[in-house]
N, C-alpha and C positions, 0 to 999 in steps of 0.2 A: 473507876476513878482514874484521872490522871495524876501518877505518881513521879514524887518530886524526881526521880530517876528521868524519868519520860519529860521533863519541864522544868527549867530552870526559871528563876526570878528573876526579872531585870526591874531595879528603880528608876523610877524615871528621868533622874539626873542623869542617869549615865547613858540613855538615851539620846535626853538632851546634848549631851558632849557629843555622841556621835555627830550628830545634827550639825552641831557648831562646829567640828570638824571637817564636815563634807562640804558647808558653806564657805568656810576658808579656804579652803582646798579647789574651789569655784566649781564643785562637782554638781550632779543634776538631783542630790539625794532630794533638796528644795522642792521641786516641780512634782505634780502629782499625773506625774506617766506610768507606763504599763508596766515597766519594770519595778520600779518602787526600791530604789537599790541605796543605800546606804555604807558608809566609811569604804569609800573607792569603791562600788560595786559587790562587796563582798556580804552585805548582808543585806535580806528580803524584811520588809515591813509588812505585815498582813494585817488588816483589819478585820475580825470576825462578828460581825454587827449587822444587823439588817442593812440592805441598800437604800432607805428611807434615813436612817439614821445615820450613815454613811455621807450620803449624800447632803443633810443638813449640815454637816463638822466632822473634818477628818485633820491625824496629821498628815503632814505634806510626807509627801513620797510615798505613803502605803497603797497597797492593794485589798482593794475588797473582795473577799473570796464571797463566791458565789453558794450560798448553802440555804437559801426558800424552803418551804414549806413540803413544796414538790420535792425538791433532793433529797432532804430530810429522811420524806417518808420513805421512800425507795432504797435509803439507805441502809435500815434497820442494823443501825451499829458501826456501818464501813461505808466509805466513800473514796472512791479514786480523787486523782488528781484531777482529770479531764472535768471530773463534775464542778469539783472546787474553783479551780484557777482556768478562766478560759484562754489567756493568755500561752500562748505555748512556748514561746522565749521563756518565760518564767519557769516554766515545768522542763525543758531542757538546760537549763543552768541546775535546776533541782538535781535532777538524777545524774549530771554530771559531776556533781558535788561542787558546784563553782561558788557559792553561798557558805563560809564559814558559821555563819550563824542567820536563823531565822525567828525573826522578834513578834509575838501573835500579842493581841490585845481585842477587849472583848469594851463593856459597856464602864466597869469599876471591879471588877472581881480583885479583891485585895491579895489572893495566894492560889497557887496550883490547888491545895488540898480543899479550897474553898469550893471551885469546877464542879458541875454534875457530870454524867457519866455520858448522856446523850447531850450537852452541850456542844458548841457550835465549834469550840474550842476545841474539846476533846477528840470531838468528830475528823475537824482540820489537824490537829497533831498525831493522831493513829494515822492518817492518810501523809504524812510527814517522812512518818518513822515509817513507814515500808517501800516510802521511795529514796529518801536519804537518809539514809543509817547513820550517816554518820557528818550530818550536822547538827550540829549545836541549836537547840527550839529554846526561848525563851519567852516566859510571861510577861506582860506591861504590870507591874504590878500597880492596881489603883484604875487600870483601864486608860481609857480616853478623857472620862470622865473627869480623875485627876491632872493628868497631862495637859488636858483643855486649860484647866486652871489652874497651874503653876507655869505653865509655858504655851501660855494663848500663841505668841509670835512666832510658834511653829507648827500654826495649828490653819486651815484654812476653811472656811464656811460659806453656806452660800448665801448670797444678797439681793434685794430686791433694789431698783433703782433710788437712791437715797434723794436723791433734789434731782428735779424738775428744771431742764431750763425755760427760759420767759417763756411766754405763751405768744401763740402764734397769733398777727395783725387780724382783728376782728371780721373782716370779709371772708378768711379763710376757717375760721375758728365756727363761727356762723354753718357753714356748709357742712362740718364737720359733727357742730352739740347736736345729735341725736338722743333721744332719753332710749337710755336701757327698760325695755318694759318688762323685764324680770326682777331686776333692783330698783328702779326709781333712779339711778346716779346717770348724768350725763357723762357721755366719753371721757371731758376733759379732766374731770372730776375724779376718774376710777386712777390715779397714779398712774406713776411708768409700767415699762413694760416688767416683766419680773424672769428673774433668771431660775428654770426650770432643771439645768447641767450648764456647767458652764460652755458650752456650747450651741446651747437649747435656750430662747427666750421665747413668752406668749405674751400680747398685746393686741391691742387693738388699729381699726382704719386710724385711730389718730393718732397713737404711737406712730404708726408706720409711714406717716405725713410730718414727720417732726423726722427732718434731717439732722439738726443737731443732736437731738436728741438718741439716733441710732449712731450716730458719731461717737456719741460719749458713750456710749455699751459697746461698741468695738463691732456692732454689726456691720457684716459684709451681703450676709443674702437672706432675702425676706421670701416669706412661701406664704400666699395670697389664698387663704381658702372662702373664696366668692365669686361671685358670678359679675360684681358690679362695681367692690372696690378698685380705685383706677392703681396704677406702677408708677407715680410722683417721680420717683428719683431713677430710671430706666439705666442711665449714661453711669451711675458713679457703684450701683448694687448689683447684685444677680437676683433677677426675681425666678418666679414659678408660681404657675396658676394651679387650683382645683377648683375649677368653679359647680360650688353644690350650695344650694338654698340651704336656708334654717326651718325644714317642713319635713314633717312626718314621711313625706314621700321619696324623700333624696337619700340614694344610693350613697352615704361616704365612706364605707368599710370597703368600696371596690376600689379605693384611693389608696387604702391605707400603706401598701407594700412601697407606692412608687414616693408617697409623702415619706417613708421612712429611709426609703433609699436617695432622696435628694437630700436629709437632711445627715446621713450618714458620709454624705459625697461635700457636706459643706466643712464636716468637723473631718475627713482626713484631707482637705485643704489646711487645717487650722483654721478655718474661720468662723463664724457664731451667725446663725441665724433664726429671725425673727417671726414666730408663726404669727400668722393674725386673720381676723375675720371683720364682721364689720365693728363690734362692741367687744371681741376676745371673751366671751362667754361660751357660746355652743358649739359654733366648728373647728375656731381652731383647737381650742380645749380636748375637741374629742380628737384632731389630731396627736395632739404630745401627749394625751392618754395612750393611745395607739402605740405609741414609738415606745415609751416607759415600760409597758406590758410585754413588747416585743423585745425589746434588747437588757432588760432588767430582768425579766421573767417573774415579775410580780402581779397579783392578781388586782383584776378593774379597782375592788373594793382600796388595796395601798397606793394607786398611782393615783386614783382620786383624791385620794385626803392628802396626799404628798402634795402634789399641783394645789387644791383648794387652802392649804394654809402656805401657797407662797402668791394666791390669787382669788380671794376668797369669793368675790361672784360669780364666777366658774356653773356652769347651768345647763349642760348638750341638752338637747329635746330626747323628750322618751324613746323616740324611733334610734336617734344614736344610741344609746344608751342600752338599747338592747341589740344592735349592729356589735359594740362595746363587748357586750358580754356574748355575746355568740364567737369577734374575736378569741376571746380569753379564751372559749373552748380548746378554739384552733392548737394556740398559744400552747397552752399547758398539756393537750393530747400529744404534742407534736414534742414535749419536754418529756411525757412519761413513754414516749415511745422507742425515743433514743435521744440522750443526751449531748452526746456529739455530733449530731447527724446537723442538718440545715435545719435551721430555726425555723425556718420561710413557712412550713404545713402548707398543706391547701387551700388558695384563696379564692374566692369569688374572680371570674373575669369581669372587668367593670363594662356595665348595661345587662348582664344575665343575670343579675342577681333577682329571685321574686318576694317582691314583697311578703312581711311575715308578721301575722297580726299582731300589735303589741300586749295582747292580751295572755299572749307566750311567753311574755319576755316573763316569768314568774322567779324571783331564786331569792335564795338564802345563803351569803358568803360563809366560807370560814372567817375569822376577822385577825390578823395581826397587830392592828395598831389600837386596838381597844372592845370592849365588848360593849354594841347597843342593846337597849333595857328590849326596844320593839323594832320589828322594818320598818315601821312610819316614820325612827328620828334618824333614818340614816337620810342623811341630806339629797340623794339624788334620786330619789324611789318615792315615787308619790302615792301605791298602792301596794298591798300586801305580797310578800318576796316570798318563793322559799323555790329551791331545786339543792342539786350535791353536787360535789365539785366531781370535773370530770374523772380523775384521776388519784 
């Protein structure tokens, strides 16, 4: 257990002063950057929460340490810093002691003596206390969960496009209503595009035809995954092609390194862009699947239901889907082999890849975000699952 020696309480008012503090003071505690620093710099906000839940509402300025399922297990009991916090400014201000105090906060755990002993929590404050001895760890007492809800205005979440501007002049609109033959809904019909990270949007050919409309999302670069949708706005965007069919036969996992690395080159511009395919269902989907598994290090099973409830027709073809999951292998062998090492594993070179019948693609997830009753009601699996995780 974490004992109240090892963890101090913090209520969330006095949080909140921090807050109002570093806001007056016109400091960047506001902004949810890589440092996460609070009252001048001096104190670290950690979020200890899944990256799912993380990513739906967080408060502003924390950092979400990195502790999956894979850490976890590897851990058995201890975990470094490298594993936790991939940021390494954060981890060299740590062991410099430049952090007076470090504030962890979980989902609502009301007290330190409340914590299990393998929590996420406990896990991150022993990995604390043997690299800073001698700062100051404090609990959120109440979580996020109450902080959420006594002090929303310092709290930020993610959003899905709220209105719509007008619709485009009926000649263009025309060219564009294709019916989705997975859903039944026509393009214009599926809403805006939906924010994925706040840097990461997925949409469709007709999102991505709606210049105003990428105006009011703040998009700067669209990443075209088709062979036929046209680059409308060339002069005022940065585009990028992958052109791969929606067919059991297309190669899209031999895409997947250079789609993550154009869309990694848009967000250390600062700027936001816009995956899309012809209906924002199967390839770009299986793109920002792709990217989420790779730089979150969460398994196909959470980046799926993460993307599908900010996108819910969301639908890769079976052939992606198991491209996806042979990924994820990469993904998480390449986690259990060294954690600091390069994410990248080894990828298919794009055209060598050989086809691999889908009748292989067989698995069974561990499941984070909920347990299904059978594999038939997991929504992207239309036949019987099962395999083990690799690691």
């Amino acid at each position: 257990m974490v004992t109240v020696e090892e963890l101090r309480e913090m209520d969330c008012s006095v949080l909140k002063r921090l807050m109002n503090r570093e806001e007056n003071s016109g400091g960047a505690g506001g902004s949810h950057g890589a440092v996460g620093l609070l009252s001048g710099g001096k104190c670290l906000l950690l979020d200890c929460r899944p990256f799912l839940a993380h990513s739906a509402g967080y408060i502003r300025g924390s950092v979400n340490v990195r502790c999956n399922t894979i850490v976890r297990r590897r851990a058995k009991g201890s975990v470094s810093l490298e594993q936790i916090l991939p940021a390494e400014e954060v981890r060299a201000r740590l062991r410099s002691g430049l952090y007076s105090a470090v504030i962890v906060y979980d989902e609502r755990s009301p007290r330190a003596e409340s914590l299990r002993e393998d929590s996420t929590v406990s896990l991150v404050v022993q990995a604390l206390r043997r690299n800073a001895e001698r700062t100051d760890i404090c609990l959120l007492k109440g979580g996020y969960e109450r902080f959420s809800s006594e002090y929303p205005e310092f709290c930020s979440k993610t959003k899905a496009l709220a209105a719509l501007p007008p619709a485009l002049p009926p000649s263009t609109a025309e060219s564009l209503d294709v019916g989705c033959s997975s859903c039944g809904t026509p393009l214009h019909d599926q809403g805006g595009p939906v924010e994925i990270l706040p840097f990461l949007y997925l949409g469709s050919a007709y999102h991505a035809a709606r210049r105003d409309m990428l105006d009011t999302l703040g998009i700067t670069a669209l990443l075209n995954v088709s062979s036929d949708c046209p680059n409308h706005f060339e002069g005022h965007y940065q585009y990028k092609c992958i052109p791969v069919e929606d067919n059991h036969k297309a190669d899209i996992s031999s895409w997947f390194m250079e789609a993550i690395e154009y869309i990694d080159a848009v967000k250390d511009c600062r700027g936001r862009v816009l995956v899309h395919c012809q209906a924002g269902i199967s390839r770009s989907a299986t793109i920002c699947l792709a990217y989420l598994m790779m730089k979150k290090r969460v398994r196909l099973e959470e980046a799926f239901e993460f993307v599908k409830q900010r996108r819910s027709i969301i639908s890769p073809n079976f052939s992606f889907m198991g491209q996806l999951l042979q990924f994820e292998s990469q993904v998480l062998a390449t986690s259990c082999a060294a954690e600091a090492a390069s994410p990248s594993g080894p990828l298919r070179e794009r055209g060598k890849a050989t086809p691999t019948p889908t009748s292989q693609f067989v698995f069974s997830f561990p499941v984070s975000v909920g347990v299904h009753a059978a594999p038939s009601s997991l929504p992207y699996l239309h036949s019987p699952i099962t395999t083990s995780p690799s690691c």
